[in-house]
N, C-alpha and C positions, 0 to 999 in steps of 0.2 A: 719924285722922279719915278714911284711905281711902275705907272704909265708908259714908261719912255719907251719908243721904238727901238733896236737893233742900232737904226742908224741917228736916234738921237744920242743914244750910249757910247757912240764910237765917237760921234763929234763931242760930246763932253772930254774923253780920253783923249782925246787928239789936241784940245784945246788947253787940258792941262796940261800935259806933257810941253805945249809951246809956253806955257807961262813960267814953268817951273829952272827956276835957274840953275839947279843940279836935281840929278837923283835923288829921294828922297831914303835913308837911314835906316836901318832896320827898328832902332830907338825911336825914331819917326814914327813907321807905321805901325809898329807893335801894339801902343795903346788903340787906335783907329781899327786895325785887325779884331782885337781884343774885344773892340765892344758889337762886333758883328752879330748875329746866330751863326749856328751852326749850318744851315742852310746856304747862308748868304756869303761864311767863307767858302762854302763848295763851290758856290757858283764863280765865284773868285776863280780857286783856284783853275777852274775848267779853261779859264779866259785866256790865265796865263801859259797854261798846257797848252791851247791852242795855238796862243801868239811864237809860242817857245816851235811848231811843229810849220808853223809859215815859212815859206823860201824866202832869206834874207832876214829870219831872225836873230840870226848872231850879230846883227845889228842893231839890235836892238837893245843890246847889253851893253852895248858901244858908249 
């Protein structure tokens, strides 16, 4: 998924979040975090900064 557009990245995110039956654990993501780079958690985290600065994010924690 190098490649992936903007908006193939948000339909991946969007489609997980419909499959997923609850939130997923910090014990979850930790090892998945964990095997990131350093880079790629930046970019991470930038996403979630964003998402966190979106009108109607507190819905998102919902």
């Amino acid at each position: 998924m190098s490649a992936a557009t903007a908006d193939d990245i948000a339909a991946a995110l969007g489609d997980l979040a419909v499959r997923l039956p609850a939130a997923p654990t910090v014990e979850q993501l930790a090892p998945i975090v964990a095997r990131l780079s350093r880079r790629e958690r930046a970019v991470l985290a930038l996403v979630f900064e964003r998402l966190a600065e979106e009108p109607g994010a507190e819905q998102l924690s919902a």
